[in-house]
The first five atom37 places (N, CA, C, CB, O) and aatype in JSON, in Angstrom:
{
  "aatype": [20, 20, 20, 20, 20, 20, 20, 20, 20, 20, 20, 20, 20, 20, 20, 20, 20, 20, 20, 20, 20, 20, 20, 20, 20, 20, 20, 20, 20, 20, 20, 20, 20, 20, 20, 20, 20, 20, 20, 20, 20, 20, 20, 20, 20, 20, 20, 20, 20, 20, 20, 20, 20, 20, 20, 20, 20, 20, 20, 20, 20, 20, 20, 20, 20, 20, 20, 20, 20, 20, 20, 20, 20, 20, 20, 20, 20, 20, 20, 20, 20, 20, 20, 20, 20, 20, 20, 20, 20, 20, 20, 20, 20, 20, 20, 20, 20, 20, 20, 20, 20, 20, 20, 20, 20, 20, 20, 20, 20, 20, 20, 20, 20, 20, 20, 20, 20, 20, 20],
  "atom_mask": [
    [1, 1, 1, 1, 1],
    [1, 1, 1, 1, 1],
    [1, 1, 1, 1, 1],
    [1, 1, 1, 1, 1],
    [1, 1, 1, 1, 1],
    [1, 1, 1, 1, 1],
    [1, 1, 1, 1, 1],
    [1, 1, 1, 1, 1],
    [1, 1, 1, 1, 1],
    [1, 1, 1, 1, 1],
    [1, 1, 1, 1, 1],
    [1, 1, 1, 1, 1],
    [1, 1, 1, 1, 1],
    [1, 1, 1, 1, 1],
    [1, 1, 1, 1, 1],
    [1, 1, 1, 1, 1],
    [1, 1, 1, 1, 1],
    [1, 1, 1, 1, 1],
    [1, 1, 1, 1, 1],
    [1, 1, 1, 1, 1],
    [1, 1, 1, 1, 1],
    [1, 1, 1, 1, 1],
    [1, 1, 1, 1, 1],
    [1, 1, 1, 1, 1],
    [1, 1, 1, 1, 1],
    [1, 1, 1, 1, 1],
    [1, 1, 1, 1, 1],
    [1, 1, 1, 1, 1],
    [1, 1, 1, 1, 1],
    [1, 1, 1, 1, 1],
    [1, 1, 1, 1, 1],
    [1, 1, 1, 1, 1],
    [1, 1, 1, 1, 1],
    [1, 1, 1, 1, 1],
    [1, 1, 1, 1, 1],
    [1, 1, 1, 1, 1],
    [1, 1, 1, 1, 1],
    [1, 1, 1, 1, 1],
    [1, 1, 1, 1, 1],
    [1, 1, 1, 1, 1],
    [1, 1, 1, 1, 1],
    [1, 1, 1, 1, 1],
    [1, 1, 1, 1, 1],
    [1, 1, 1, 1, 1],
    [1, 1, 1, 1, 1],
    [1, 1, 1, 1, 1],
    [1, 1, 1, 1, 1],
    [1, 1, 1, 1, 1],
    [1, 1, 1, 1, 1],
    [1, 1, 1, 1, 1],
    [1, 1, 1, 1, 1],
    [1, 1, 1, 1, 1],
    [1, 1, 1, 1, 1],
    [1, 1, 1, 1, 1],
    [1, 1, 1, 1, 1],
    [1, 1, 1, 1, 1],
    [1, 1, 1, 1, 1],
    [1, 1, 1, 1, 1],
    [1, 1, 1, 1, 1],
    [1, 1, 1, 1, 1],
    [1, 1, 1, 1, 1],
    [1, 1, 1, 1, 1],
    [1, 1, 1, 1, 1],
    [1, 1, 1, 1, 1],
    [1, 1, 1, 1, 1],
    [1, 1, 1, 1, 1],
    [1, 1, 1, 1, 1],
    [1, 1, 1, 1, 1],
    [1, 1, 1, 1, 1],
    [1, 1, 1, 1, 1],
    [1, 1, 1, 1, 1],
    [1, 1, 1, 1, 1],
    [1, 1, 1, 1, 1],
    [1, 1, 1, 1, 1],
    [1, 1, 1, 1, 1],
    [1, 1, 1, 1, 1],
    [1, 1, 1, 1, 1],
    [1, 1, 1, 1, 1],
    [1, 1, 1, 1, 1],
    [1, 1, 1, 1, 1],
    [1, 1, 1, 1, 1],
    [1, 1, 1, 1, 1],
    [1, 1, 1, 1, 1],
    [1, 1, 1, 1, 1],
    [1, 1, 1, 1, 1],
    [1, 1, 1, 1, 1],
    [1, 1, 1, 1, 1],
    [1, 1, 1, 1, 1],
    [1, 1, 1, 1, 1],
    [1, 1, 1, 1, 1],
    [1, 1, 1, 1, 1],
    [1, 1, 1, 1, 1],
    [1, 1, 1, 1, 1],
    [1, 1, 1, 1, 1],
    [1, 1, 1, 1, 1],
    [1, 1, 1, 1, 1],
    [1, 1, 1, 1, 1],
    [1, 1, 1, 1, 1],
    [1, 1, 1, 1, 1],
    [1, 1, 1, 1, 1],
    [1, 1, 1, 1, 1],
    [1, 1, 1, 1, 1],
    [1, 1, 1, 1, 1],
    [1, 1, 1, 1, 1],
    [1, 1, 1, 1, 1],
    [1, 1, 1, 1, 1],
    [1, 1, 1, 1, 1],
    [1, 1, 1, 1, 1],
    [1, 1, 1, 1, 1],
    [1, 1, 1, 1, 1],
    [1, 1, 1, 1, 1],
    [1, 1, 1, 1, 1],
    [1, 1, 1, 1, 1],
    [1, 1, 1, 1, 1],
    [1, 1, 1, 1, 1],
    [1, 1, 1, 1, 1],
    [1, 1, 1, 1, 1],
    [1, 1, 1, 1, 1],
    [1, 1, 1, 1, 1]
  ],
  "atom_positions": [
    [[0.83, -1.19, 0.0], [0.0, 0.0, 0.0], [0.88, 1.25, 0.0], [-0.94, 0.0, 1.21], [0.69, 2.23, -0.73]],
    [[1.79, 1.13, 0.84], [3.05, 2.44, 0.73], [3.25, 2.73, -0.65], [4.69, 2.03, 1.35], [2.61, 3.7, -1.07]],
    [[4.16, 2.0, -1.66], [4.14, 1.65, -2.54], [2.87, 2.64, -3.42], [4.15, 0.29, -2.3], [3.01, 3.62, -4.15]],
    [[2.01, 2.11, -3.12], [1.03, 2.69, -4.35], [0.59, 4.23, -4.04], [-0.5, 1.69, -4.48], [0.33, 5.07, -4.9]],
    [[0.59, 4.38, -2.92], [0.23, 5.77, -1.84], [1.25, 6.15, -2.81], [0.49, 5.91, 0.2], [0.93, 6.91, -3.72]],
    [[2.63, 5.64, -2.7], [3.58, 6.95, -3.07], [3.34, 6.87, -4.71], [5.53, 6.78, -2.54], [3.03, 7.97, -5.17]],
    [[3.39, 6.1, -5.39], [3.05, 6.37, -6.89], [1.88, 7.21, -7.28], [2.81, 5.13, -7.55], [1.92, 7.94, -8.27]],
    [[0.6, 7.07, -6.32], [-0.23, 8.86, -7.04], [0.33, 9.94, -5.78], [-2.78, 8.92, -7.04], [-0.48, 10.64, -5.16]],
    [[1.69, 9.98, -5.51], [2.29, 11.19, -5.07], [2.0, 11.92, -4.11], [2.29, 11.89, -5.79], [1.99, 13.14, -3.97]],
    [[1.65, 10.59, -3.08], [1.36, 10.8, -1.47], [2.42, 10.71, -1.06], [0.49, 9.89, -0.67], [3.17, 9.86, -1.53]],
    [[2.94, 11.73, 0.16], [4.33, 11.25, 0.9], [3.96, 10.24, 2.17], [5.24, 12.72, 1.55], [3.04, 10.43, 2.96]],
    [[5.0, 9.03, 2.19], [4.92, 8.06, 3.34], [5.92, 8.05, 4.03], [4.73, 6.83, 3.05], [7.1, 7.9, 3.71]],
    [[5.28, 8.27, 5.42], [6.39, 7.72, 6.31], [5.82, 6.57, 6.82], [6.9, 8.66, 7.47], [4.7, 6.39, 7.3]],
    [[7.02, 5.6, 6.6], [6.86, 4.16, 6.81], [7.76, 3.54, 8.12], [7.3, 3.45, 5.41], [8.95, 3.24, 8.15]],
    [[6.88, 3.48, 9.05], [7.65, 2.83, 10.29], [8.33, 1.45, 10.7], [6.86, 2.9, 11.13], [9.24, 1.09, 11.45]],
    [[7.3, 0.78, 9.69], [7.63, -0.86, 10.0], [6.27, -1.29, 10.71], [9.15, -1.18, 11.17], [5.07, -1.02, 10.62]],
    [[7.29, -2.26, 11.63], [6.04, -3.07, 12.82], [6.63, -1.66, 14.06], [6.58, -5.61, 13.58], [7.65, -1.26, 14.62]],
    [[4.95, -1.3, 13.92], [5.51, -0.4, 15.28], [4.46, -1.16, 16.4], [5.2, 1.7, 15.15], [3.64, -2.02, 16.08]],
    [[4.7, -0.64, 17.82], [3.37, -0.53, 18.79], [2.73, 0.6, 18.59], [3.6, -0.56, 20.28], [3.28, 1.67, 18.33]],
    [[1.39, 0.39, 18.72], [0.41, 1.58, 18.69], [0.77, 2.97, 19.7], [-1.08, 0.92, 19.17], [0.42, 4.14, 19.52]],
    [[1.32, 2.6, 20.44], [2.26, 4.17, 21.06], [2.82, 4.79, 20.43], [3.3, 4.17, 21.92], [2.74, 5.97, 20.1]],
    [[3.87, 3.46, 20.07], [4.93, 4.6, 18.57], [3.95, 4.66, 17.29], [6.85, 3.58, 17.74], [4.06, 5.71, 16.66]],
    [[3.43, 4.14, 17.01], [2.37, 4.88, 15.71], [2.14, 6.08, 15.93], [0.89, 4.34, 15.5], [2.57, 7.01, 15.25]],
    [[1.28, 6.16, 17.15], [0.77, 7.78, 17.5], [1.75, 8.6, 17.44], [0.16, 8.07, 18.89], [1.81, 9.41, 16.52]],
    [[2.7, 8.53, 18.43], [3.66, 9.35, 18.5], [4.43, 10.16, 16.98], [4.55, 8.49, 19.27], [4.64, 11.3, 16.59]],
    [[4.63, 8.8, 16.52], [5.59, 9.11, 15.16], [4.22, 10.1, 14.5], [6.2, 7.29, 13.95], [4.53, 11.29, 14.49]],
    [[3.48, 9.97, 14.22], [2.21, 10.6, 13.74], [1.83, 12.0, 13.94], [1.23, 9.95, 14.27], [1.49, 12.83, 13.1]],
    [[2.02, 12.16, 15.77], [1.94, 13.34, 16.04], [3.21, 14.65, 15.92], [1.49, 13.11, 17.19], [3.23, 15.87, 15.75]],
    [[4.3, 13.39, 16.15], [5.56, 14.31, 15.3], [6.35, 15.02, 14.02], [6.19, 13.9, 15.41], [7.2, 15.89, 13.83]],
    [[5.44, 13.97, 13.17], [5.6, 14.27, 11.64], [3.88, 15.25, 10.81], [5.9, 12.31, 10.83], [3.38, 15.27, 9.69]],
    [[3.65, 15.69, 11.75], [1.92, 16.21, 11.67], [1.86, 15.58, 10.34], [1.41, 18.19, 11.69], [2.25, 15.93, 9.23]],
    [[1.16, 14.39, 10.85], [0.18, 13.47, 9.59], [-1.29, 14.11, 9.2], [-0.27, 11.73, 10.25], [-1.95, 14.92, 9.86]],
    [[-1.54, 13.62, 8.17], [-3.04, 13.58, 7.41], [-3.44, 12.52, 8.13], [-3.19, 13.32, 5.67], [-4.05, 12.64, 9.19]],
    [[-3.15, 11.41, 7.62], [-3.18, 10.07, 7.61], [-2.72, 8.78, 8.53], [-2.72, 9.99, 6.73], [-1.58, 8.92, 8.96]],
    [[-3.14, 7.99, 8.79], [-2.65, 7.14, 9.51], [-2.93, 5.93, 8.92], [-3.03, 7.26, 10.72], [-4.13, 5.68, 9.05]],
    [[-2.14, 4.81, 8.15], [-2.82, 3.74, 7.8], [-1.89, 2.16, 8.14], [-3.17, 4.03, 6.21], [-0.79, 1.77, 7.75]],
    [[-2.89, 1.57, 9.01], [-2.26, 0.82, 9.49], [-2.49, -1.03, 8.61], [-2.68, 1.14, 11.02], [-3.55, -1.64, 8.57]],
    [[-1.66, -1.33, 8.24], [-1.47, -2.55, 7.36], [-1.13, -4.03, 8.48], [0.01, -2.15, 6.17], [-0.02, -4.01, 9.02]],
    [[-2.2, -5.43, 8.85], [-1.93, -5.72, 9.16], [-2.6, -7.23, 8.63], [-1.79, -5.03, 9.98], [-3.77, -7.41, 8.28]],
    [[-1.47, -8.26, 8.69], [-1.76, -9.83, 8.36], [-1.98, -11.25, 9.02], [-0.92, -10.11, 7.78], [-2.18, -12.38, 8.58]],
    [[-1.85, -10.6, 10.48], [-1.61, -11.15, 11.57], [-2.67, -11.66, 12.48], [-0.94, -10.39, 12.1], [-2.51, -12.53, 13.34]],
    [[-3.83, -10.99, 12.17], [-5.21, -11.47, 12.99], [-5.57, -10.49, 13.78], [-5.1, -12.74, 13.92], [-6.76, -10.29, 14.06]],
    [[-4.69, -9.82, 14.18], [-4.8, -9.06, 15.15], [-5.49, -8.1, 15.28], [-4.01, -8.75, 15.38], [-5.7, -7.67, 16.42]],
    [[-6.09, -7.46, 14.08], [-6.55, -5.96, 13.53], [-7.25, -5.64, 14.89], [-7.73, -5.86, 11.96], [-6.64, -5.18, 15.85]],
    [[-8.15, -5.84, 14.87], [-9.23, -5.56, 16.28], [-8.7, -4.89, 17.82], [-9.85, -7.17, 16.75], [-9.2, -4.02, 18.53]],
    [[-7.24, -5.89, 17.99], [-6.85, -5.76, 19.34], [-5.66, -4.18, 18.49], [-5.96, -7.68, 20.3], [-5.69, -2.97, 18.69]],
    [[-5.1, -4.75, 17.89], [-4.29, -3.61, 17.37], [-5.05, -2.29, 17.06], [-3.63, -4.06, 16.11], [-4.86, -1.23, 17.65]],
    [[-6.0, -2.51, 15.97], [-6.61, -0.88, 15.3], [-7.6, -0.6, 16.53], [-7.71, -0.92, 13.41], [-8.03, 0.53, 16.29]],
    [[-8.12, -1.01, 17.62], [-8.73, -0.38, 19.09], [-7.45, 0.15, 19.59], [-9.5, -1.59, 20.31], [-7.51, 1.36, 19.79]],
    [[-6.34, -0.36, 19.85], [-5.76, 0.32, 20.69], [-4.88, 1.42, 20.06], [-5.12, -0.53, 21.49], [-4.31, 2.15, 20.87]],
    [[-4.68, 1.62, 18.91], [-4.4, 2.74, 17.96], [-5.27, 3.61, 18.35], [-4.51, 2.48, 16.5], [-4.82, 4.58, 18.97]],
    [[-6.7, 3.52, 18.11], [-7.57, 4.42, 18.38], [-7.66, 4.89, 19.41], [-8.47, 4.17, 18.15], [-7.8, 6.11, 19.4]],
    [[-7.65, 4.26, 20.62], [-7.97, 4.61, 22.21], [-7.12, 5.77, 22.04], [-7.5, 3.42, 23.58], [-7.6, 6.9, 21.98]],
    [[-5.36, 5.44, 21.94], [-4.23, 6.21, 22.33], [-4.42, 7.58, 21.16], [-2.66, 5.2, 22.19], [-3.81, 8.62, 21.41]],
    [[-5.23, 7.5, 20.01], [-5.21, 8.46, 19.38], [-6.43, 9.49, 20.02], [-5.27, 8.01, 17.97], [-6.3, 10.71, 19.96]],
    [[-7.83, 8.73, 20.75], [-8.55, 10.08, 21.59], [-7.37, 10.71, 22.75], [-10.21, 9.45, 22.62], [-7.09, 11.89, 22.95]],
    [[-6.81, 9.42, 23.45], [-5.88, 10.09, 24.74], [-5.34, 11.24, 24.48], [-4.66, 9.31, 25.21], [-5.41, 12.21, 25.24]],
    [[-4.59, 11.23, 23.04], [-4.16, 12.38, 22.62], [-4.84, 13.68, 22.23], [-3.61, 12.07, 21.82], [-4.28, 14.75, 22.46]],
    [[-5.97, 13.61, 21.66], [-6.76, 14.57, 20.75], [-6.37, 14.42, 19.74], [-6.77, 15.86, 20.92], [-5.85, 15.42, 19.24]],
    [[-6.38, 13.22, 18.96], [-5.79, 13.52, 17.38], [-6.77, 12.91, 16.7], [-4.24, 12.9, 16.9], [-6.49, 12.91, 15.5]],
    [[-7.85, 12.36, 16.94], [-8.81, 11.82, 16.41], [-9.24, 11.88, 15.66], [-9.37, 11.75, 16.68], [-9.2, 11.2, 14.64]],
    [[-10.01, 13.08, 16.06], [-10.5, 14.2, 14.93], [-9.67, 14.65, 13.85], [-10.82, 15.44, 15.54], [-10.31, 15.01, 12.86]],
    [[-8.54, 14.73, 13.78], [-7.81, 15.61, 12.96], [-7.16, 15.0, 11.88], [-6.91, 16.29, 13.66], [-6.75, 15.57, 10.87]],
    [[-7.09, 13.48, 12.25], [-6.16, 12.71, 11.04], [-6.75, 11.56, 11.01], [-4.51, 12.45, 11.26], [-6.87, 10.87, 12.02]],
    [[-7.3, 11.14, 9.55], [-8.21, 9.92, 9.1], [-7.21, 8.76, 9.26], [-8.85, 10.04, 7.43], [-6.05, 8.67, 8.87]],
    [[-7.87, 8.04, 9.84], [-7.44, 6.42, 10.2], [-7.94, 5.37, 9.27], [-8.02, 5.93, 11.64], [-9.12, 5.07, 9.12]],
    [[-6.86, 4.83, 8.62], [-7.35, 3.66, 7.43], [-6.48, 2.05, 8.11], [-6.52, 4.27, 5.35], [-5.65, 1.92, 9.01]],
    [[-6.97, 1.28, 7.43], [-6.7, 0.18, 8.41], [-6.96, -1.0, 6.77], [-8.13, 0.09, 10.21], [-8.0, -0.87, 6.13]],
    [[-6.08, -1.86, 6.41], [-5.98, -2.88, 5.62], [-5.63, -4.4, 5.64], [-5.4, -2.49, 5.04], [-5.13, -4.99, 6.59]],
    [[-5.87, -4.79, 4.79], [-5.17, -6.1, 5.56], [-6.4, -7.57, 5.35], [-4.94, -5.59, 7.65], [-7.61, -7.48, 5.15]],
    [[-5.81, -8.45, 5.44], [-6.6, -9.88, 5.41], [-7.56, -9.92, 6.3], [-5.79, -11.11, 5.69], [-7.22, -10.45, 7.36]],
    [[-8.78, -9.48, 6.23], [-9.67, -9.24, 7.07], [-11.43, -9.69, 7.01], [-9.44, -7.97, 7.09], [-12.33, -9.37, 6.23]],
    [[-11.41, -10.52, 8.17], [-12.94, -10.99, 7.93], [-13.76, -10.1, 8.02], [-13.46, -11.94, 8.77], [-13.82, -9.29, 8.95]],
    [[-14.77, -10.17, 6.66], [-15.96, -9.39, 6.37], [-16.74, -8.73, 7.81], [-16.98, -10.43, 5.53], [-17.11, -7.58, 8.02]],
    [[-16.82, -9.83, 8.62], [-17.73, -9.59, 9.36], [-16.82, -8.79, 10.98], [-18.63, -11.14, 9.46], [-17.49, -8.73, 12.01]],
    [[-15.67, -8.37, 10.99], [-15.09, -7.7, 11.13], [-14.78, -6.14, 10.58], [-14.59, -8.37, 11.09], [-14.31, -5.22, 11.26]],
    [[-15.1, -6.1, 9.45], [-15.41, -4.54, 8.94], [-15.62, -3.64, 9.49], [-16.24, -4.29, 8.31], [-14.99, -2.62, 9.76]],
    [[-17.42, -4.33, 9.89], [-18.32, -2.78, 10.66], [-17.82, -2.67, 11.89], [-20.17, -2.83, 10.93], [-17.93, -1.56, 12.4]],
    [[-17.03, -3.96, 12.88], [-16.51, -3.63, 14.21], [-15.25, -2.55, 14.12], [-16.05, -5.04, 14.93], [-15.07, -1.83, 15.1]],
    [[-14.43, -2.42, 13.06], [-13.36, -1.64, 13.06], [-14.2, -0.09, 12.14], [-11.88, -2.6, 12.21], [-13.47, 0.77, 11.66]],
    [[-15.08, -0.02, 12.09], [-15.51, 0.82, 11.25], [-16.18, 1.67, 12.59], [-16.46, 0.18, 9.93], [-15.98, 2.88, 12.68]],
    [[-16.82, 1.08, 13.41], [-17.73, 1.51, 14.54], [-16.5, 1.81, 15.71], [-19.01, 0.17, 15.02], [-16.76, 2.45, 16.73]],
    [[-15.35, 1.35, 15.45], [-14.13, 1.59, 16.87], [-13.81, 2.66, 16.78], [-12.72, 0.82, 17.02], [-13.59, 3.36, 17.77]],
    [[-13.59, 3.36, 14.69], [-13.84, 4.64, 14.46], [-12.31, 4.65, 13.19], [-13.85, 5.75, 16.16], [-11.51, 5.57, 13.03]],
    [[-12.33, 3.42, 12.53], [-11.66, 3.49, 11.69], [-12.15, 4.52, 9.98], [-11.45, 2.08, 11.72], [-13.22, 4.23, 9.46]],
    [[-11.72, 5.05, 9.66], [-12.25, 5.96, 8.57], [-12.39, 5.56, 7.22], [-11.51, 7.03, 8.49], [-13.07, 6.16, 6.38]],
    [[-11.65, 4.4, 7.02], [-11.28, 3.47, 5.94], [-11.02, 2.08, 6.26], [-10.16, 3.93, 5.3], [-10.15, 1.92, 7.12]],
    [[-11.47, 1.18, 5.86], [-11.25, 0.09, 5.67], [-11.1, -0.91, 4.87], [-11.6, -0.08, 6.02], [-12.21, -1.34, 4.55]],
    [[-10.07, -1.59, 4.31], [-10.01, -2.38, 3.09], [-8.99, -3.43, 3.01], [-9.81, -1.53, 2.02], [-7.82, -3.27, 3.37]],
    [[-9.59, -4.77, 2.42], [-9.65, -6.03, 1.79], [-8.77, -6.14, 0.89], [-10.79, -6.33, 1.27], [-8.42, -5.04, 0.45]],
    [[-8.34, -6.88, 0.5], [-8.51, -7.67, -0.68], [-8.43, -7.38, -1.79], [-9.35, -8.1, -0.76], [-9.62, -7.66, -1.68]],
    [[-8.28, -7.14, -2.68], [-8.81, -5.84, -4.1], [-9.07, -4.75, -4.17], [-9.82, -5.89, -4.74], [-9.36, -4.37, -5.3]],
    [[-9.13, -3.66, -3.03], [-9.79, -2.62, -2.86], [-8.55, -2.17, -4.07], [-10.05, -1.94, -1.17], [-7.59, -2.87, -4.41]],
    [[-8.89, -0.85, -4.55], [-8.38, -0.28, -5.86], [-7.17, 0.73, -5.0], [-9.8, 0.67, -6.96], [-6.95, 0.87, -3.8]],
    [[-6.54, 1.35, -6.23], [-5.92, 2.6, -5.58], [-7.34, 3.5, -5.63], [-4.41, 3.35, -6.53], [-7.88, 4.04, -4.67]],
    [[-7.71, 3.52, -6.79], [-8.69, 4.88, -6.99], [-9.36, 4.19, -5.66], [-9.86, 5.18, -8.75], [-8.74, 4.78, -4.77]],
    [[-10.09, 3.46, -5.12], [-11.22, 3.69, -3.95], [-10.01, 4.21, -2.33], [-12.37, 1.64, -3.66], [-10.41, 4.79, -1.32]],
    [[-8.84, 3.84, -2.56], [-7.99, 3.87, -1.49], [-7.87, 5.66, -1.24], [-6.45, 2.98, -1.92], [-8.04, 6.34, -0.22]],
    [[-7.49, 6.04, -2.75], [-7.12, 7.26, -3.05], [-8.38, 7.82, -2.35], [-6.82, 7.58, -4.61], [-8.3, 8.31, -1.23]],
    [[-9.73, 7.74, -3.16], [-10.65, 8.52, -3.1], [-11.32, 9.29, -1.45], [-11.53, 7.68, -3.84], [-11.6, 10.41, -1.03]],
    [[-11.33, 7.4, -0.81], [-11.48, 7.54, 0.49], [-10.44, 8.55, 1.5], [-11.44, 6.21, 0.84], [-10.81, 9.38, 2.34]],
    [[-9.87, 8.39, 1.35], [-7.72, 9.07, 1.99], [-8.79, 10.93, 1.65], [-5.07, 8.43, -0.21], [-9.09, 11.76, 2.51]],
    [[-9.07, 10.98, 0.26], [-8.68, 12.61, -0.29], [-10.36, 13.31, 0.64], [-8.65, 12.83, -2.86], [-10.58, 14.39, 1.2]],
    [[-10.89, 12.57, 0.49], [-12.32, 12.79, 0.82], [-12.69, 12.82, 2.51], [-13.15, 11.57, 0.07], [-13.67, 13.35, 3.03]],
    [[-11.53, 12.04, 3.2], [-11.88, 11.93, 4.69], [-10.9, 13.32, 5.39], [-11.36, 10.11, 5.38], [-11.08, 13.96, 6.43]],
    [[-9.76, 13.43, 4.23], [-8.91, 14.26, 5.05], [-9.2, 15.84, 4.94], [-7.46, 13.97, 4.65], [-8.78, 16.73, 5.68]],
    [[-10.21, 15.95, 3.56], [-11.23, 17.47, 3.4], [-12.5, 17.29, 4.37], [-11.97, 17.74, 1.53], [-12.94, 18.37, 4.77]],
    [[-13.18, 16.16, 4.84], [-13.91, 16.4, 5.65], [-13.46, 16.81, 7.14], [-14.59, 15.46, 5.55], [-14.19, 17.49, 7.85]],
    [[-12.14, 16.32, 7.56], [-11.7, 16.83, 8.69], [-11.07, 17.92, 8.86], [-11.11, 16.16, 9.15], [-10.73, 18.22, 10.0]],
    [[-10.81, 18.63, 7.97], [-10.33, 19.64, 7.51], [-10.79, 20.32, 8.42], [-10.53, 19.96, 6.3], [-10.0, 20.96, 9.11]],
    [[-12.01, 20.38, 8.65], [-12.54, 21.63, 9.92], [-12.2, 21.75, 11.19], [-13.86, 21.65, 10.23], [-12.67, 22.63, 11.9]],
    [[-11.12, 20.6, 11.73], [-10.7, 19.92, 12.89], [-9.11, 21.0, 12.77], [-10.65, 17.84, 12.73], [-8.23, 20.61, 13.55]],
    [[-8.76, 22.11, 12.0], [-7.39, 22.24, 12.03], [-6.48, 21.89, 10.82], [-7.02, 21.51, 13.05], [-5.4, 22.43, 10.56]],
    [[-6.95, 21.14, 10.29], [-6.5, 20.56, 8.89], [-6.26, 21.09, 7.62], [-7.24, 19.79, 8.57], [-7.41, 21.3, 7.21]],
    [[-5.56, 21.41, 6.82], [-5.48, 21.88, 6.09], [-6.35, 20.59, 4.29], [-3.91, 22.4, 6.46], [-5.93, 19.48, 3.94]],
    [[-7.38, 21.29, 3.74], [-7.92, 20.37, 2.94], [-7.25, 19.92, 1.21], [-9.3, 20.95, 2.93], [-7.65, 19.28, 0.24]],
    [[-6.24, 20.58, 1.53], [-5.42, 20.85, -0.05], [-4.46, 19.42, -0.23], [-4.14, 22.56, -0.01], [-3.34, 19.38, -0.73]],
    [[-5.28, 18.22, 0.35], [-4.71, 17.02, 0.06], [-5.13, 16.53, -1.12], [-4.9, 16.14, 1.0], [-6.28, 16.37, -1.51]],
    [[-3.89, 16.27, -1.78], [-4.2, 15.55, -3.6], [-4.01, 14.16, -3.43], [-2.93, 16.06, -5.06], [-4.13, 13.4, -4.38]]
  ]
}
């Protein structure tokens, strides 16, 4: 997904395997748009909740759209969607729907402080 982010000429900073502490952190230090967390492991649920928790602790919630990918059961979706993930995607999801979602969540938060001039 990095990869394709950066080919329609998104900048990535790419951490690796972080803990959801250092996600935030690195996030709040590099003032992100974005946050998108890529995972294959099963884990999404216990991982993308506790991303989220530590991102209200902070106040950054509001301000930078949370996308979340990865081998993921269907019926898992709406639980990471309702924890307050902004994006979520499978399997095939496209660049254009990746793109679209990313350009469209980060002008709606825009009113949070954000600047909306994301391409």
């Amino acid at each position: 997904m990095a990869r394709m982010l950066q080919g329609l000429g998104i900048e990535v900073i790419y951490i690796g395997n972080a803990y959801p502490g250092e996600i935030i952190q690195a996030a709040i230090h590099e003032d992100v748009d974005v946050v998108g967390v890529s995972t294959l492991t099963g884990s999404h649920l216990t991982l993308g909740c506790e991303i989220l928790q530590i991102a209200r602790q902070e106040g950054i919630e509001n301000r930078i759209v949370f996308i979340i990918g990865g081998i993921l059961p269907p019926a898992d979706v709406p639980k990471l969607r309702e924890a307050g993930f902004d994006g979520v995607f499978g399997p095939g999801s496209t660049a254009g729907e990746i793109h679209g979602l990313i350009a469209d969540a980060v002008s709606a938060k825009a009113g949070h402080g954000r600047d909306a001039s994301f391409t």
